[in-house]
N, C-alpha and C positions, 0 to 999 in steps of 0.2 A: 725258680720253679719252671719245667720245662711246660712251653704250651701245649696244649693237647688236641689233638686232629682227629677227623672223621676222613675215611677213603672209600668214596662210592665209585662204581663203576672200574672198580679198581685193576683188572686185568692182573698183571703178573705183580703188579709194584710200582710203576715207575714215581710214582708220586710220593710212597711210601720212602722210599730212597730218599728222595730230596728231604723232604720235609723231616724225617728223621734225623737227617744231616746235621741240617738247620738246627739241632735241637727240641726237635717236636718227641709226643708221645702218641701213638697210635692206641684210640682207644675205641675206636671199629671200624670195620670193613663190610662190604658188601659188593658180591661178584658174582653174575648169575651165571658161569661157565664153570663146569666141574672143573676142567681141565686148569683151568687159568686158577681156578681155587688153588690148587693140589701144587702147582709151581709157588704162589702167593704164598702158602704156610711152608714151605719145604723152605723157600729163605727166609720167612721174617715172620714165622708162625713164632717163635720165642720174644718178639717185639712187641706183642698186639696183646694189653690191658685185655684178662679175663672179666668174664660177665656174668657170675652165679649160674651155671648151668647152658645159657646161650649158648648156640655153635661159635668157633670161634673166627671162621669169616660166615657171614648171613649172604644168603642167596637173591633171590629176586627181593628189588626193594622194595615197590608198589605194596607188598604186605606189611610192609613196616612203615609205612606212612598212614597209619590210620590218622582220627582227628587227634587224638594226643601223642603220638609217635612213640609211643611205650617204650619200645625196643632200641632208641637212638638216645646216647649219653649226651651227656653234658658236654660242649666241646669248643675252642677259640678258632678253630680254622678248619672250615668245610673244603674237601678237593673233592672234583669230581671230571672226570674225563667223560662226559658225556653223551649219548648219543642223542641226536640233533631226530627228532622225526619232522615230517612236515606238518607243520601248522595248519588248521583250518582256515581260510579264508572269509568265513561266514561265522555268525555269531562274536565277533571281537565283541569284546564290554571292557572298561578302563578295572586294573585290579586285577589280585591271581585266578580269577575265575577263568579269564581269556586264554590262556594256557593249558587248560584242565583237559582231561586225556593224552600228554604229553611226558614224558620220562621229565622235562625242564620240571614240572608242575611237580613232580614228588623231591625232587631237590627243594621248590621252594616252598613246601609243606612243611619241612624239618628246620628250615631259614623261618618263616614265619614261628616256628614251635620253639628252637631252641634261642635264636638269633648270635648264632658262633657271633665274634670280636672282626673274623675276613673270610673272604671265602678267593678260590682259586678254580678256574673252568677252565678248561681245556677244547679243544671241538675242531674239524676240519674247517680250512680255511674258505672254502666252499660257507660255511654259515654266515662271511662277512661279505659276500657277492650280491649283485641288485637284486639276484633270482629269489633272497632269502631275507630281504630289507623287512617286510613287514613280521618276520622270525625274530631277525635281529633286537628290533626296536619294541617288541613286546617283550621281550626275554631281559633289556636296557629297563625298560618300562615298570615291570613286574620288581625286580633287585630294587628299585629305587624304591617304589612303593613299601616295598618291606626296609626300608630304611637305609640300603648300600650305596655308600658312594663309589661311584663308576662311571666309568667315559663311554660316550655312545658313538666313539671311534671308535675301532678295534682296534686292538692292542695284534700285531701279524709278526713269528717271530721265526727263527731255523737257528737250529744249533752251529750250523758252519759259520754263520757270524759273530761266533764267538773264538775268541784262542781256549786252547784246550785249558788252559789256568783257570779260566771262568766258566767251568764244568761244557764248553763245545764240542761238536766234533765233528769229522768232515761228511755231515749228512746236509743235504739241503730235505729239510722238512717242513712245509710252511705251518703252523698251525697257529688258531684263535685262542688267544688267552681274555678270559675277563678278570681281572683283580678288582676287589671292592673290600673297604672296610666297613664295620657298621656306627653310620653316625646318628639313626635316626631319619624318618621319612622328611622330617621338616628341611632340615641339613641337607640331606640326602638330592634334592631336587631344586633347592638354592645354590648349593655349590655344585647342580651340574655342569659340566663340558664336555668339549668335543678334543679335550685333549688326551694322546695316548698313553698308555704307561710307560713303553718306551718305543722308540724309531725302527721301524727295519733297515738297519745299518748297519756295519758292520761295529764292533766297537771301538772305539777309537782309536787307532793305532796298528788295528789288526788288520789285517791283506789277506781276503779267504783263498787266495793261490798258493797261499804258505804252508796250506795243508801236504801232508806228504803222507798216503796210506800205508807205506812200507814203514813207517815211524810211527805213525798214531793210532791206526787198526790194524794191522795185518801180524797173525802169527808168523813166530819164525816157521819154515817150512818142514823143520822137524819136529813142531807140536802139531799139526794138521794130521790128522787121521789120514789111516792109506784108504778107506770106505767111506761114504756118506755123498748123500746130496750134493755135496760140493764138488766131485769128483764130474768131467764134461766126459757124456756118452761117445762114441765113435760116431755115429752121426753129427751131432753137435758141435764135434773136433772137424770133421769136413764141412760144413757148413759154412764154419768160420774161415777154412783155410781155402775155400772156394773166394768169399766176397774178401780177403786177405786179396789171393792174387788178382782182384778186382784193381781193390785200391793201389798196389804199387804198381800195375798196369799203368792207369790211370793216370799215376804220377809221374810216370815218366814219358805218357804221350802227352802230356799236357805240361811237361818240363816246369815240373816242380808245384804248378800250381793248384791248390787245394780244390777236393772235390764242390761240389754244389752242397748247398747243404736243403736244398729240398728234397722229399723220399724219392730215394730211386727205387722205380719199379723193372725190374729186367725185364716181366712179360709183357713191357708198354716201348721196350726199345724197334719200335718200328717207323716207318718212312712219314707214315700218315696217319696221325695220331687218332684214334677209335674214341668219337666223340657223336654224342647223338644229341637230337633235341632236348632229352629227357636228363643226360648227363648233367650232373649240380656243378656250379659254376667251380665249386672248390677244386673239387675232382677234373674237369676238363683245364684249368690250370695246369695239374702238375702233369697231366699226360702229353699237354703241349710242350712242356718243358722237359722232359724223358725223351721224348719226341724227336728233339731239338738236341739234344745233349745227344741221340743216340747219330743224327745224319751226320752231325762233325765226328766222333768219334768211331765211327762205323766200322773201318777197317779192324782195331786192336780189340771194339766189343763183339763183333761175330768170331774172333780169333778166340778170346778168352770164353765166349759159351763153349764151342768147338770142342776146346780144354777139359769141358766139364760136361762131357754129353747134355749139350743145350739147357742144362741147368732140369729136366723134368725130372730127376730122382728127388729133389727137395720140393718138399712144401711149399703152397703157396704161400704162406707167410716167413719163409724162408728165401722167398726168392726177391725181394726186397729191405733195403739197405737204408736206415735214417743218421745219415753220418752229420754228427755235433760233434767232433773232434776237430776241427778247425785243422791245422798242420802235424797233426800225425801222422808217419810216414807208415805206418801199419797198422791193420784192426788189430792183431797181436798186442801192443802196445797199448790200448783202451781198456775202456770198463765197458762191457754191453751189457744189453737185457736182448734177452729170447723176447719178443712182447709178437701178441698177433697183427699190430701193424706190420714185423720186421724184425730186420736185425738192429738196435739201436745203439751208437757207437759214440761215446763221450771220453774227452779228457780223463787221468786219472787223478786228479788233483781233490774230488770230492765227489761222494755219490751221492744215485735219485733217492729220494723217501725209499724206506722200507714200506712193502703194502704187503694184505695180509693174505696174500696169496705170494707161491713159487716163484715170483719175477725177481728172482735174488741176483746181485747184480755179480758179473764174470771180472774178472779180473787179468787183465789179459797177460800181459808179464809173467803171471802165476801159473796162468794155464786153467785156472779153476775158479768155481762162485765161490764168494766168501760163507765163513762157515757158521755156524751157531755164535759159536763163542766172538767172533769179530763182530756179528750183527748186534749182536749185548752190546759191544762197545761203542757204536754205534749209538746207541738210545741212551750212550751216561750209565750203563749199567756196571757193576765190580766183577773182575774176575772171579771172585768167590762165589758169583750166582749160578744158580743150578736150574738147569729143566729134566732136572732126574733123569728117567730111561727114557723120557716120552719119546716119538718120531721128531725129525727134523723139522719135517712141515705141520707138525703142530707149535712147534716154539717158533718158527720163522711168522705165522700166522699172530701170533701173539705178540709177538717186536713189534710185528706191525701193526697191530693193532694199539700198543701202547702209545706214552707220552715219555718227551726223552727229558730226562730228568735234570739236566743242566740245566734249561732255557727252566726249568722251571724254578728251579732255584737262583737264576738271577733274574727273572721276573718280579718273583718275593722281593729279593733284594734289589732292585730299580723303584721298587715303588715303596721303599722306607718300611713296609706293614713289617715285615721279616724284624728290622730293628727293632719297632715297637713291640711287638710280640716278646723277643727276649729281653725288653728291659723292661715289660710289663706296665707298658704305657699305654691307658686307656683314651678312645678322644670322647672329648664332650658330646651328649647325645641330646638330639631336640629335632 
């Protein structure tokens, strides 16, 4: 008999994927974004256990967590990609009371009410930092108390350390996972540790350099639409082909040797670096070092602004360069992001996070940002998934805002719950 799951905080699916995989049954949902609803039913609205009249994704949760949680089925495995708010600092009390005005707090009203067999969390990696430790260890705190066994390590994972076999893919996206089964509060806080579910490692055998996105993500370049977002403005094309004739300048005044890889700022390439009392120490660093870089190199960088009417038709955030590409003989050849630092220029071997705004990342080879359909692949998603008509930057918004569905299904499967679940192995509760 297939296990049966609950999908809060649900976004487009990405959990839904997994854990359907797995052989789960989805038997509700809850998304408080129309939009995110309307993509979530269009693929896997025929998946999702009807409820006597109920909608068939539910909206904000907070109403459905009253004291007996009326509206939430019976279920072996809670997912929930959740949004982390900040914690009060005042009033802490031992108990889910500590939690209470918090989104964590209506997950673990349904955990207290139903007590699924596991549950699976999701969350920015930012939730496992010193900034968030007393978050952390209440939200640790709370699970145990309701009887979860769970490690008050965190579990910090990315799909590119996986080979694509074991649902990866050449994204680095850090995110927080907590896996717990339920044993019982007594259990629960005897058999605590500090051990993870699994290592941020790659997994064994696998070399994340192996990634190749002309193989793994990238349309042939005759299924790529001739319109859309992905297509680079004529500005954006000189842009790049301005800090292009930077970099092979560069390389060949400096015979062969790779740029610096701190930000170059062009409007900082002067004699005597623009440092005042007030200047924050990080900041007068790199302008010392722009500085520096600009008196040795002087002759071939006043030639190359020269080239380029002193660079004042671009943006100022345009007129700076954060080269991570190590020995790439051209920005052409890279993946960038347009970011308001900068131009930002990385290997193509695997790209930054998806985030849930336009910073979709360029492909340089291609000539173009990767498109809808490569960002899906991206997250573990099937080609069969649809974001209907919507705009671009509503589905790119929503990638990114997902959880990418491979790490999450070998999460499951790293920490044994995934097995027990389908052979319907319960553990002892006390």
């Amino acid at each position: 008999m297939a296990f049966k799951y609950i999908d809060l905080f649900a976004g487009i699916g990405g959990f839904h994927h997994a854990l359907s995989e797995a052989g789960g049954e989805c038997v509700f949902v809850s998304e408080i974004d129309a939009a995110a609803q309307r993509v979530y039913e269009l693929n896997w609205g025929d998946d999702i256990a009807p409820r006597g009249g109920r909608p068939l994704i539910e909206g904000d949760i907070i109403p459905l967590t009253d004291p007996e949680v009326l509206h939430v089925p019976d279920h072996d495995v809670l997912a929930a990609g959740f949004p982390c708010q900040p914690f009060s600092k005042s009033g802490f009390q031992h108990g889910i009371n500590e939690t209470r005005g918090t989104l964590f707090f209506n997950i673990a009203k349904i955990l207290e009410a139903k007590r699924p067999r596991a549950i699976v969390l999701e969350n920015v990696r930012n939730l496992a930092g010193p900034r968030h430790a007393e978050t952390w260890a209440t939200i640790i705190r709370t699970l145990r108390d309701l009887g979860y066994r769970v490690s008050d390590t965190p579990t910090v994972f990315s799909p590119h350390l996986l080979p694509k076999s074991h649902g990866g893919t050449p994204q680095v996206r850090d995110r927080v996972f907590i896996v717990g089964e339920h044993v019982g509060r007594e259990r629960a806080w005897a058999e605590a540790d500090s051990t993870p579910t699994l290592e941020r490692r790659p997994l064994d055998g696998w070399d994340p350099q192996d990634w190749n996105l002309d193989r793994d993500v990238l349309l042939d370049e005759s299924e790529v639409p001739e319109k859309g977002s992905h297509v680079l403005s004529d500005d954006e094309v000189a842009w790049i082909d301005v800090w292009d004739d930077f970099v092979t300048t560069m390389l060949e005044v400096r015979e062969g040797v790779q740029l610096p890889g701190f930000p170059i700022w062009a409007d900082e390439f002067v004699v005597v670096p623009r440092i005042t009392a007030s200047t924050p120490a990080w900041k007068a660093n790199f302008l010392r070092k722009n500085s520096q870089f600009y008196v040795e190199h002087r002759e071939a960088i006043d030639a190359w602004k020269a080239r380029h009417d002193g660079l004042k038709w671009m943006p100022a955030s345009r007129r700076k360069l954060e080269w991570q590409a190590q020995d790439e003989s051209s920005l052409w050849s890279c993946a960038m992001h347009l970011r308001p630092s900068g131009i930002r220029a990385k290997k193509t071997t695997y790209l930054p996070a998806l985030v849930a705004i336009t910073q979709t990342s360029i492909i340089g080879p291609r000539r173009r940002r990767i498109t809808v359909r490569e960002a899906a692949r991206l997250q573990g998603l099937p080609d069969s998934f649809t974001f209907g008509t919507q705009p671009d930057a509503a589905s790119f918004k929503q990638l990114g805002n997902g959880v990418s569905a491979g790490v999450v299904s070998y999460v499951l499967r790293a920490s044994g719950i995934l097995d027990r679940l389908n052979a319907d192995s319960q553990p002892q509760v006390a």
